[in-house]
C-alpha positions as CSV (number, residue, x, y, z in Angstrom):
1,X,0.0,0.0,0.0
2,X,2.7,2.5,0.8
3,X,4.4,2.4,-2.7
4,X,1.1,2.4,-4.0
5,X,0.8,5.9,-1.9
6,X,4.1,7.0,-3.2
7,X,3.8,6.0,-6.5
8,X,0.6,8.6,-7.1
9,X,2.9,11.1,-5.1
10,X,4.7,10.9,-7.6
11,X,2.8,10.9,-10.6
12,X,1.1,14.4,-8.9
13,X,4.2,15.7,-8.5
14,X,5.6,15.6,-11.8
15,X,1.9,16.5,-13.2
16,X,2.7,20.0,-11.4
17,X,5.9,20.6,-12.0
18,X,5.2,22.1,-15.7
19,X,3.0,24.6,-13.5
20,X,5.2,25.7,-11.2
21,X,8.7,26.0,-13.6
22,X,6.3,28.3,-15.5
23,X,7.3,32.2,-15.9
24,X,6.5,35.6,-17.9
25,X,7.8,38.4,-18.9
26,X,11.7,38.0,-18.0
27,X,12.8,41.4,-18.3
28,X,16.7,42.0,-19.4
29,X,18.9,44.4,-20.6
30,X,21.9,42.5,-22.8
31,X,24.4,44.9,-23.7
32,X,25.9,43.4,-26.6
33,X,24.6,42.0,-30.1
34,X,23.8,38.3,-30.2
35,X,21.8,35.9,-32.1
36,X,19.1,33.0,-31.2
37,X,19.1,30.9,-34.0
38,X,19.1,32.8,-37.2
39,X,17.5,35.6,-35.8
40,X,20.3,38.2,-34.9
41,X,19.3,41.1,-32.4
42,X,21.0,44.4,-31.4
43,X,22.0,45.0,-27.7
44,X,19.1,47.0,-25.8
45,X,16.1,45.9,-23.3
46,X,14.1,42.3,-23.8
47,X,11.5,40.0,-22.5
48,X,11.6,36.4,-22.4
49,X,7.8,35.1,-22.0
50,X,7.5,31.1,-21.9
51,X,4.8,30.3,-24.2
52,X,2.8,27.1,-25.5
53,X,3.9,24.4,-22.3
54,X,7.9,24.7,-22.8
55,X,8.0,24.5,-26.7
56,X,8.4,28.2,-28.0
57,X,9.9,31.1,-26.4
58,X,8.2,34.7,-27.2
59,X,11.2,37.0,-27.0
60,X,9.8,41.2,-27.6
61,X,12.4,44.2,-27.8
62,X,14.4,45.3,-30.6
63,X,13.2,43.5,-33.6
64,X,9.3,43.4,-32.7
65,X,8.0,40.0,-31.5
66,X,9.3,36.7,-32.2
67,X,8.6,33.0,-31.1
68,X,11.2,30.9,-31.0
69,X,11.4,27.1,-30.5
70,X,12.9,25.6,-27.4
71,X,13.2,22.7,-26.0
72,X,13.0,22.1,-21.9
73,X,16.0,21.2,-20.1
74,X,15.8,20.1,-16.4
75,X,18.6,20.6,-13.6
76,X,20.4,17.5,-12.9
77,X,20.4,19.9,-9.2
78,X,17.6,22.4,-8.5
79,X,20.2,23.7,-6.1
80,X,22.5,25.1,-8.0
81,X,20.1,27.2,-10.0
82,X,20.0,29.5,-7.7
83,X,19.5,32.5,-10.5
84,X,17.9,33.0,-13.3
85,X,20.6,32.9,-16.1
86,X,21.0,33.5,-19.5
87,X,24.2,31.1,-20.9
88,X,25.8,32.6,-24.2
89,X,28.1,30.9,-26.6
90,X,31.1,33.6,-27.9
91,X,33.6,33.4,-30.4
92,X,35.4,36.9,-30.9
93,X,32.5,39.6,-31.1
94,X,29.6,37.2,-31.8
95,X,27.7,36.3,-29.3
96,X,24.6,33.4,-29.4
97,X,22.0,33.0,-26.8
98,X,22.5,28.9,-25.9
99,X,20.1,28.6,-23.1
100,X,18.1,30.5,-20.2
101,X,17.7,29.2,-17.4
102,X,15.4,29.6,-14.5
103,X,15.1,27.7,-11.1
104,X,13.3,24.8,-12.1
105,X,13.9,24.4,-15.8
106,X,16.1,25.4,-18.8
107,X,15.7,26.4,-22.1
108,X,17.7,25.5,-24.4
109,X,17.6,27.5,-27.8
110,X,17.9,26.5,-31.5
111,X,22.2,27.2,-33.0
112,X,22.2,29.2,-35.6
113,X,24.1,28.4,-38.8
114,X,26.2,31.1,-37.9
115,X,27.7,29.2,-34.9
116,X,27.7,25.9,-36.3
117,X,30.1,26.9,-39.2
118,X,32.4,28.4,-36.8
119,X,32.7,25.6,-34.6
120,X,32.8,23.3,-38.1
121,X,35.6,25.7,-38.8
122,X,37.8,25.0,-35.8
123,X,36.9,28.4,-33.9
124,X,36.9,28.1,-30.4
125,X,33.4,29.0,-28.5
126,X,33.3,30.0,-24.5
127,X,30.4,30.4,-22.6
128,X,29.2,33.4,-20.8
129,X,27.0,33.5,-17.9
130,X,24.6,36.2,-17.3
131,X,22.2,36.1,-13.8
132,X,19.6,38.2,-14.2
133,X,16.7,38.7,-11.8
134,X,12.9,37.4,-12.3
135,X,10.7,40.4,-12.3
């Protein structure tokens, strides 16, 4: 009986989750130029608003309005996703936006041709961490 209890724990636990990792309107200034995908964006003010259940990110500033496709990441350790981050790939000057991050779930966003040939080219890409805070 008592795995039978934790078993539906469970199974209402995980049901929730999706809920509870939810967010809107991530407000962030980035001060540099960077890409998400194909879609290349000037530094200034954006929001990040999750949108459709973890598939598509709305990202507004800039450009207008654009939706792009994500797919959810989970932390192998709530813990040490303490802040809400944005995670860049950089080679030289470009920068490309490789994940956000909040407590309970990532992002992880599309690579853009742009970083794929470099990296197919031998150049060399860092990460840079940005924490932000959830508004």
């Amino acid at each position: 009986m008592r795995k039978v209890h934790l078993l539906v724990f469970a199974v209402v636990l995980l049901a929730c989750l999706p809920a509870a990792a939810q967010f809107n309107n991530l407000k962030v200034n980035i001060p540099f130029a960077f890409q998400i995908g194909d879609n290349k964006l000037e530094a200034g003010a954006y929001t990040f608003t999750q949108e459709t259940r973890n598939e598509k990110m709305l990202v507004q500033g800039g450009k207008g309005r654009m939706l792009i496709p994500t797919s959810p990441l989970v932390p192998e350790n709530p813990a040490d996703k303490e802040h809400t981050t944005l995670v860049f790939h950089r080679s030289g000057k470009q920068y490309f936006l490789y994940q956000l991050w909040t407590k309970h779930l990532g992002f992880q966003m599309p690579t853009s041709s742009a970083e794929k040939e470099l990296v197919a080219g031998g150049q060399t890409v860092s990460e840079l961490k940005m924490n932000v805070k959830m508004q």
